[in-house]
GUMAR-442420 format. One line per field, with one value per residue (C-alpha): x, y, z; residue number from 1. Coordinates in Angstrom, 1 decimal, always signed. Example, Ala and Ser with C-alpha at 12.3 -4.5 7.8 and 13.67 -1.06 7.14 Angstrom:
c1 = [+12.3	+13.7]
c2 = [-4.5	-1.1]
c3 = [+7.8	+7.1]
pos = [1	2]
END
This chain:
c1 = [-21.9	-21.3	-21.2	-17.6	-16.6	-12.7	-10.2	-6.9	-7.0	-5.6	-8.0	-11.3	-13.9	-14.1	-17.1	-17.3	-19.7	-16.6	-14.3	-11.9	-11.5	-11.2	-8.5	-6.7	-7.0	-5.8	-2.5	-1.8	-2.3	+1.2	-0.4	-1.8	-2.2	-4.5	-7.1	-10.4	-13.1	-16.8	-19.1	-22.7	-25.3	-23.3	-22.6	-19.4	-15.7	-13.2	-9.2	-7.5	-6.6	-10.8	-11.4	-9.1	-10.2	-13.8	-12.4	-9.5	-7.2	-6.9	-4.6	-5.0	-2.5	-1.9	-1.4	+1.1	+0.8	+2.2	+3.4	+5.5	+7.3	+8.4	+10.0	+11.9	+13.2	+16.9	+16.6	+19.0	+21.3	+22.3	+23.5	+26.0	+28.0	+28.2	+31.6	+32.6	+34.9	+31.8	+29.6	+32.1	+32.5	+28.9	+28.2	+31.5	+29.7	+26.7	+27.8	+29.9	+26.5	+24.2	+26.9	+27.3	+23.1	+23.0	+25.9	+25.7	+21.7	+21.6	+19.6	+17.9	+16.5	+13.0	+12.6	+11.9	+8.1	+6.8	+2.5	+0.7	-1.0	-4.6	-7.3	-7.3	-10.8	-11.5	-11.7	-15.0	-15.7	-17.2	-19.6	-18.3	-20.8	-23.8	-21.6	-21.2	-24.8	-25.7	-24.0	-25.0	-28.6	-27.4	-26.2	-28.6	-25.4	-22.9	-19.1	-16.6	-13.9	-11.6	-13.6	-14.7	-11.2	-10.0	-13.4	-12.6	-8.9	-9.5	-12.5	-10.5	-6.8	-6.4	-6.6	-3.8	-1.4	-0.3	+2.2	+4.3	+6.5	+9.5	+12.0	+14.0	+12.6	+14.9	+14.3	+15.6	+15.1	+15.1	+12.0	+11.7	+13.3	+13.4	+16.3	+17.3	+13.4	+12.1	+9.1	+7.8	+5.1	+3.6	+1.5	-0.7	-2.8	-1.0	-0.4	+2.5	+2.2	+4.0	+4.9	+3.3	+4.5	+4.3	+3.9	+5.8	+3.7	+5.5	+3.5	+4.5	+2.3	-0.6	-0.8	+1.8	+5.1	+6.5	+6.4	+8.5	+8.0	+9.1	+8.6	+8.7	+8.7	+8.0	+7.2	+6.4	+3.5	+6.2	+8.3	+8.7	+9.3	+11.7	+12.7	+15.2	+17.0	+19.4	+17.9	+17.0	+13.1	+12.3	+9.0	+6.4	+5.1	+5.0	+2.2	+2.3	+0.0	-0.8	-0.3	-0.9	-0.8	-0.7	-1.4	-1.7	-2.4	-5.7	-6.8	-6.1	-5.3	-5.7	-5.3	-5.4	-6.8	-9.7	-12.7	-15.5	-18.6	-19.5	-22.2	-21.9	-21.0	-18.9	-15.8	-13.7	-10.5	-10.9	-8.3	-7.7	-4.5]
c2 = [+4.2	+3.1	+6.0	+6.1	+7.5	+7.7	+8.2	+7.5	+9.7	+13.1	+15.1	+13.7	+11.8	+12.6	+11.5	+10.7	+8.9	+8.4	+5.2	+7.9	+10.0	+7.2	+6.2	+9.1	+9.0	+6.0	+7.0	+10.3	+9.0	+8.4	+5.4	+3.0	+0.8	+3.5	+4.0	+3.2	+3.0	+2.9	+1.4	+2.5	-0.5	-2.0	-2.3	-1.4	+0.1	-2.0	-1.4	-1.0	-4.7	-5.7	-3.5	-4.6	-7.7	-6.2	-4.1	-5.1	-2.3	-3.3	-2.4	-1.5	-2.9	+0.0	-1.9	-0.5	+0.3	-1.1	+2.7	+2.8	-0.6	+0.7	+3.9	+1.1	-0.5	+0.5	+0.7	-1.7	+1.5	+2.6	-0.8	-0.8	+2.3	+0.2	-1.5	-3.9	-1.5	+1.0	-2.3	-3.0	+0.3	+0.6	-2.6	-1.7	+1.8	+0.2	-2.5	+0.4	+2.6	-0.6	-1.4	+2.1	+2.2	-0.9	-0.1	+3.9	+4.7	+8.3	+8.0	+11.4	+12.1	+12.5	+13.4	+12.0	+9.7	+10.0	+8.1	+6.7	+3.0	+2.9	+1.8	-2.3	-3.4	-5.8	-3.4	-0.8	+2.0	+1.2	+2.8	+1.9	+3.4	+1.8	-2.0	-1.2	+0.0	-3.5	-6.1	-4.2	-4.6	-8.3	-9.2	-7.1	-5.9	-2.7	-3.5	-2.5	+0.5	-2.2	-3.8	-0.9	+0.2	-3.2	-2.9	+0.0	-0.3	-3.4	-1.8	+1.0	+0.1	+1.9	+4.8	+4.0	+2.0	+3.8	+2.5	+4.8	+4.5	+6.9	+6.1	+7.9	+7.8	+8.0	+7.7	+7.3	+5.9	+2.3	+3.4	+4.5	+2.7	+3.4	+3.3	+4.2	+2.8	+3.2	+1.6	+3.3	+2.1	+5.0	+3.0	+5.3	+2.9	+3.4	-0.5	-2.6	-4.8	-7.7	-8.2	-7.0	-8.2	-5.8	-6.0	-3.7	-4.0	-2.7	-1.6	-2.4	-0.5	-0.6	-4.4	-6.1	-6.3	-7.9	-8.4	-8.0	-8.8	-7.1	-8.1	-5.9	-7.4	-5.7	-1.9	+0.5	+3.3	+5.7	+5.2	+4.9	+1.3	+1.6	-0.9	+0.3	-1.2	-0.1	-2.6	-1.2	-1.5	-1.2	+0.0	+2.6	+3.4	+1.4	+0.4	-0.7	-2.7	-4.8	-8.5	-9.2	-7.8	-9.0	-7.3	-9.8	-6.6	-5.4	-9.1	-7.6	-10.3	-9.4	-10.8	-9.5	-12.3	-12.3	-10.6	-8.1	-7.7	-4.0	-3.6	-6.7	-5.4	-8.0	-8.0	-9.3	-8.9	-10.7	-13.1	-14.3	-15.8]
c3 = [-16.7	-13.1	-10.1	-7.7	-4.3	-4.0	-1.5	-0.7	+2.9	+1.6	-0.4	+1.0	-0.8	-4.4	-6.6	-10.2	-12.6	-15.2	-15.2	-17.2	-14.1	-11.7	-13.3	-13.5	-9.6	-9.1	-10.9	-9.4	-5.9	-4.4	-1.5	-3.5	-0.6	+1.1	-1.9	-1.2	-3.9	-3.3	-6.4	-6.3	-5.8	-3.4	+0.2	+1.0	+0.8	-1.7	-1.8	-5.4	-5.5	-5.1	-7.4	-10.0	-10.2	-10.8	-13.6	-14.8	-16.8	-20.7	-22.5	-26.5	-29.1	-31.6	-34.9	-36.9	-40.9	-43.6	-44.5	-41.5	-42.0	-45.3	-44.0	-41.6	-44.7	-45.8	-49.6	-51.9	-53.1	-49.6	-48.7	-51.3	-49.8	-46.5	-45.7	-43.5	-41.0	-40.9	-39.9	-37.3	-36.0	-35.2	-33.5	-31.3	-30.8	-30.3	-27.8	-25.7	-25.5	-24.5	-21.6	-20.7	-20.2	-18.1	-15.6	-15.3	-14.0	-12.6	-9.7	-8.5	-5.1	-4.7	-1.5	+2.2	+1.8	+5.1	+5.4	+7.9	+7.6	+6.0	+8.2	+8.2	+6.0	+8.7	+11.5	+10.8	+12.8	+15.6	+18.3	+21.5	+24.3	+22.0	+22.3	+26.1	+26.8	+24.1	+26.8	+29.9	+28.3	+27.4	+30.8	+33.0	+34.9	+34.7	+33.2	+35.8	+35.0	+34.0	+31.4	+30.1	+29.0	+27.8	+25.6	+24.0	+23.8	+21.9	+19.4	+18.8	+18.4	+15.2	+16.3	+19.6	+17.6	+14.9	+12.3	+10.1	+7.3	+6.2	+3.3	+0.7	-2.5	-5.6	-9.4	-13.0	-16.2	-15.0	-12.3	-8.9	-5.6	-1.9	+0.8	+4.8	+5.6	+8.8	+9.9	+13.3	+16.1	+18.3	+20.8	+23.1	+24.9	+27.9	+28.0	+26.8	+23.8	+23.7	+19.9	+16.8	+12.5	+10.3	+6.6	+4.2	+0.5	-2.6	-5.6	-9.7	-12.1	-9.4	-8.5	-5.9	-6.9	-3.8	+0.3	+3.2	+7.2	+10.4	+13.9	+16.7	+20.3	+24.2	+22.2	+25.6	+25.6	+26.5	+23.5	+19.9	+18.6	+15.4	+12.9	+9.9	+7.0	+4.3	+1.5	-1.7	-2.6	-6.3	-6.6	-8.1	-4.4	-0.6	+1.7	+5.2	+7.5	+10.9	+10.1	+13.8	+16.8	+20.9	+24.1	+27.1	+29.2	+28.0	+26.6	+22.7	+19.6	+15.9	+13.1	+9.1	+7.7	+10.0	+8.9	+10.6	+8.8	+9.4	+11.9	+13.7	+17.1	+18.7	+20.9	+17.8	+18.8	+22.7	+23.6	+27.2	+26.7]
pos = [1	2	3	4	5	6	7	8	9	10	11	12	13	14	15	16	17	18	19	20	21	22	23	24	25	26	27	28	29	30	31	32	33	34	35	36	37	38	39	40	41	42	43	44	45	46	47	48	49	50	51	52	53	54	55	56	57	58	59	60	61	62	63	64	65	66	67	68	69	70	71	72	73	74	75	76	77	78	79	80	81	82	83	84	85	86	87	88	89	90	91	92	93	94	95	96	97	98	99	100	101	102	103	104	105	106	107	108	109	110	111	112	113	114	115	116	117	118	119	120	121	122	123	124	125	126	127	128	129	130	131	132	133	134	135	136	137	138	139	140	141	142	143	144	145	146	147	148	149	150	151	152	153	154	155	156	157	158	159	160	161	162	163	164	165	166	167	168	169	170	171	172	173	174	175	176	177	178	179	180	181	182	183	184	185	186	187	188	189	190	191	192	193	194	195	196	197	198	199	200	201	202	203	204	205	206	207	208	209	210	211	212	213	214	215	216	217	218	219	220	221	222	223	224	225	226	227	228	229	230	231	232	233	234	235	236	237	238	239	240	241	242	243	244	245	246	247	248	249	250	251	252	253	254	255	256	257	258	259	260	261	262	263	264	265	266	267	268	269	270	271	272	273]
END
């Protein structure tokens, strides 16, 4: 029996020594994309994906009895009382009902989905005064003002650029699906940021069903920068996150497929071009 922290940033941490319970977590949380789940002995926050492939769901096969295949059996006496217009009538019946099925889904609104982006893995949480006061110490000299706010613009961009999504979420017997999305970038680091892609993740039965890409370019501190579409996603639930971001003004580049190991206190995301 192994020991779990979970959370997928609504209700908290939550701890349980029971795969059972985990599990039932995992399903009832509405942002996949946002879980995080921590597994005692080790070192460190995984996502659902990491974790997944460390225990993988299995699926049990239910057999079925030889009692039950007889009650499916049609016995010889009432197959003499069928004729061949009553065979024909309900294969037409049949074929109208299987068409009707496949052309006429009800889909029912669900509601307006509106979440914030999870916290990229590769960017910890980070104690900016103790990395200032570590290269004052290194350099035996003071940052300037200047530096100082590049420095911690660029350690703590998650919480200045914030990325949001909003869509309509409908559903029916064929699943769940998602329309009039808007993705939306609220950037309050008082500096302009010269483009940023953005990836939209959607979630099958809680792996990755599919991907989609957004580019914003020039998005101003003093306004919202807004993408929207009127494709149809098919999917259980949506995620969102930074695939890369640029900001000539304060020196700022990042990448997703970079990673941070936490506590190494560099300037990660530096870039003087």
């Amino acid at each position: 029996m192994k020991k779990f922290l979970f959370t997928d940033g609504l209700d908290g941490v939550k701890t349980t020594e029971s795969n059972e319970e985990l599990e039932s977590w995992i399903k009832s949380s509405p942002y996949p994309g946002n879980i995080r789940i921590w597994i005692f002995a080790t070192n460190e926050w995984i996502n659902l994906a990491a974790y997944r492939k460390k225990f993988p769901v299995t699926v049990k096969k239910q057999k079925s009895t030889s009692g039950e295949a007889e009650k499916t059996v049609i016995s010889k006496q009432s197959k003499t009382h069928w004729s061949k217009k009553l065979v024909f009538t309900a294969l037409a019946a049949a074929s109208v009902l299987l068409i009707f099925n496949f052309t006429r889904i009800n889909w029912k609104s669900a509601g307006l989905m509106t979440f914030p982006a999870a916290r990229p893995d590769n960017v910890p949480i980070m104690d900016i005064d103790s990395l200032i006061s570590e290269i004052e110490f290194n350099r035996e000299q003071s940052l300037d003002r200047s530096t100082r706010t590049n420095l911690r613009l660029r350690n703590s961009w998650p919480e200045r650029i914030l990325l949001v999504v909003s869509a309509e979420k409908e559903s029916s017997s064929a699943g769940s699906r998602f329309s009039n999305l808007s993705l939306s970038i609220d950037n309050t680091t008082g500096f302009p940021i010269d483009q940023a892609v953005v990836k939209l993740i959607l979630w099958k039965n809680n792996k990755i069903s599919d991907l989609d890409t957004f580019h914003f370019n020039k998005i101003r501190f003093d306004k919202l920068a807004t993408r929207k579409t009127a494709e149809y996603y098919k999917a259980d639930s949506l995620s969102a996150e930074f695939e890369s971001i640029k900001a000539k003004a304060f020196n700022f580049s990042y990448s997703s497929i970079i990673k941070n190991p936490p506590g190494e206190y560099n300037d990660r995301w530096f870039n003087r071009e």
